[in-house]
N, C-alpha and C positions, 0 to 999 in steps of 0.2 A: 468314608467308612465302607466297610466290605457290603455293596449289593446282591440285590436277587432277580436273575430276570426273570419277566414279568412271567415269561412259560416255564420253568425252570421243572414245573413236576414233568413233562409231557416231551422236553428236548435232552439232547443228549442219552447218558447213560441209564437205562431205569432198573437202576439197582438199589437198594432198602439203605444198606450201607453207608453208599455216597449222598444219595441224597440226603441223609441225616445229617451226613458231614454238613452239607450245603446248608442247614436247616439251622443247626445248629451252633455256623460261626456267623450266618446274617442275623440270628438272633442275640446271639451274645453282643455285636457290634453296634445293633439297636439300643440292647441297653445301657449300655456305655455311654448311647450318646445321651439318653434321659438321665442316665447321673450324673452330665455336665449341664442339664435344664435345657436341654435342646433339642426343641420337638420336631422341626420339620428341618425336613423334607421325610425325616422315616417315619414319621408316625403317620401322615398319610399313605406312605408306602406300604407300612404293615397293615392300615386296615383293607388297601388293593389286595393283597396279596390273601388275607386272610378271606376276604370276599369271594376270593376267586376259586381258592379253597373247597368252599360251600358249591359255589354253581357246580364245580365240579363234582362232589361226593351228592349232590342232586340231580345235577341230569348229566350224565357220564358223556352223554354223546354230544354234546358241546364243546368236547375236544375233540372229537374224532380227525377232524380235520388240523388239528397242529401236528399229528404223527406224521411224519417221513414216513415216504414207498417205498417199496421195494417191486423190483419185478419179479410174478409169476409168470408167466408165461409171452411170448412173443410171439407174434403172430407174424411169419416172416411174409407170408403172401400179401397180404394188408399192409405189412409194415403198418400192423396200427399195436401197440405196445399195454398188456394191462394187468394194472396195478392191483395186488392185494394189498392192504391195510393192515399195518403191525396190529391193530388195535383187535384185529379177531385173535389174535395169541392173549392166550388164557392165562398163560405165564406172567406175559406183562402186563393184564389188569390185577392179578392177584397182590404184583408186585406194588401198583399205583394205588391199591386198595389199603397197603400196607403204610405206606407214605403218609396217608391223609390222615388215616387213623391217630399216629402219632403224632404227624406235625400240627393238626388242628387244635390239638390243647396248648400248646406251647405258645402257637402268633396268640390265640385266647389269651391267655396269662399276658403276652407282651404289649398285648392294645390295651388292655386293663390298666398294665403301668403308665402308658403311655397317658391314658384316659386320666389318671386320677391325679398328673403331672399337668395335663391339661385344666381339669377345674383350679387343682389349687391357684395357678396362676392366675387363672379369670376369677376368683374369688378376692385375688391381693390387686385388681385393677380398679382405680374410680374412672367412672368417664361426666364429666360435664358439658354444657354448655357454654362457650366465651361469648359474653354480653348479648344482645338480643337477638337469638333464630328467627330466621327470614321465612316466608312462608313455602320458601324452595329452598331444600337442604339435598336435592341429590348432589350438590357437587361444593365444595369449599375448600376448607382445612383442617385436618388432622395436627393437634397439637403431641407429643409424644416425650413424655417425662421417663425416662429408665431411675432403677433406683439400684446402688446408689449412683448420683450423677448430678451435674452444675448445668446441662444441655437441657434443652427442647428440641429433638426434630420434629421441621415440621414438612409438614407432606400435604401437596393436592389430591384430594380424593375425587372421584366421580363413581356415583353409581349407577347399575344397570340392571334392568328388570329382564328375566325370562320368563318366558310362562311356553306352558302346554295344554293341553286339554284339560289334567286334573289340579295345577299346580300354580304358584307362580314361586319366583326365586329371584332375589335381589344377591348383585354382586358386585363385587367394589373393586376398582383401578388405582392405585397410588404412583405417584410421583413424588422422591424426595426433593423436596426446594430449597431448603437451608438448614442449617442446623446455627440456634441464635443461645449463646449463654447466657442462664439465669443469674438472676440479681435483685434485689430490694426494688429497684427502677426500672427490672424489666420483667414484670408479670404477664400473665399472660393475656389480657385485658389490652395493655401497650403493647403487649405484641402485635395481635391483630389491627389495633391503629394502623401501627407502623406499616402493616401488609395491604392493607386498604392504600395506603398513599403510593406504594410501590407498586401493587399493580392495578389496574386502573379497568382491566378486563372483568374484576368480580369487586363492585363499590360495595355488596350488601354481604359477604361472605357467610355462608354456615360456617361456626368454628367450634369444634370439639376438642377438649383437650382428656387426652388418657394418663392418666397417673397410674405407675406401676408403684406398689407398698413392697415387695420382695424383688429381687435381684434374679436377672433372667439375661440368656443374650438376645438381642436387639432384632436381629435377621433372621435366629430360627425359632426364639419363642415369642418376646413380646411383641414386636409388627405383627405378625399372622394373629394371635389373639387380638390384639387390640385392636386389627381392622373386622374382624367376625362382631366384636362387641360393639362397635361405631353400627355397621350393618342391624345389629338387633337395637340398639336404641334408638336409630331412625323409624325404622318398622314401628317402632310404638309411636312415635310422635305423626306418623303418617296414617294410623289406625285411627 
């Protein structure tokens, strides 16, 4: 789909015009992709970009430094060379002031769609437990039902903890390991059997299986949801 780079108010041309232009074909292209159910990679993107937005119409001088120089004046004795800042032209903040003003309702309005493309699907997800949780669940199996669909992928998960001073943050690794077709004889109960005798490195496995009740695509909506929902229902059973 048509991107936006990450600078896109502050590089190149800073004209009201073009950059509209720019605004408003990576917005359209966004949408597009939400009226196929497919959230990522731009719906993260749009909320960077929307973010970035802000810190900028908040503290202006967080950009200063992505403006291209220009030389004023050269010092040829010195040969030492120094630089004025596009960014003290009055012209060109009134022009970036014009920018934000507009483009800030718009990514608003596109994280919204994006946003409420988001719940529904986590709303049409079950997640369970397959057979008995181990008293260590950072790391196992990801069961993965699409709807509609006759597959299970299934996926090794591992989680990992961050923390900071004020925070802590759990975040989760996947590996796809096979993809096993459903059947009356292959629930997902014998699945995990079957996974236990194969591999031999995880005998007690955590196994999760995510059911999708609405129809999504697989790599840009339901995996990313369905691994953030494994994430929060661990977090409970670890609480």
């Amino acid at each position: 789909m048509n991107t936006l780079p990450i600078n896109w108010l502050t590089e190149g041309l800073i004209d009201f015009e073009y950059k509209k232009y720019l605004v408003l074909a990576y917005l359209q292209a966004a949408k597009a992709e939400f009226g196929k159910q497919r959230l990522y990679p731009v719906f993260s993107d749009l909320i960077m970009h929307y973010r970035n937005l802000l810190q900028v119409k908040e503290h202006k001088k967080l950009v200063y430094e992505q403006f291209p120089q220009r030389i004023s004046r050269a010092d040829f004795e010195k040969l030492e060379l120094v630089y004025e800042k596009i960014i003290d032209d009055d012209e060109t903040m009134q022009q970036i002031e014009e920018i934000i003003q507009y483009a800030a309702p718009l990514f608003v309005d596109a994280v919204g769609e994006g946003k409420e493309l988001y719940d529904f699907i986590e709303r049409h997800l079950e997640i369970n437990p397959v057979g008995i949780t181990p008293m260590y669940f950072d790391e196992g199996y990801l069961f993965l039902d699409a709807f509609p669909g006759k597959e299970t992928q299934v996926y090794l998960y591992q989680l990992t903890i961050f923390e900071n001073t004020y925070e802590k943050y759990r975040g989760i690794h996947t590996r796809h390991y096979k993809t096993v077709r459903r059947g009356l004889a292959q629930t997902h109960e014998s699945l995990k059997v079957q996974l236990v005798k194969e591999n031999q490195q995880l005998p007690n496995p955590a196994t999760f299986a995510v059911v999708s009740k609405v129809p999504c695509p697989l790599e840009q909506s339901l995996l990313p949801i369905a691994k953030r929902t494994l994430v929060k229902y661990v977090a409970t059973l670890a609480a």
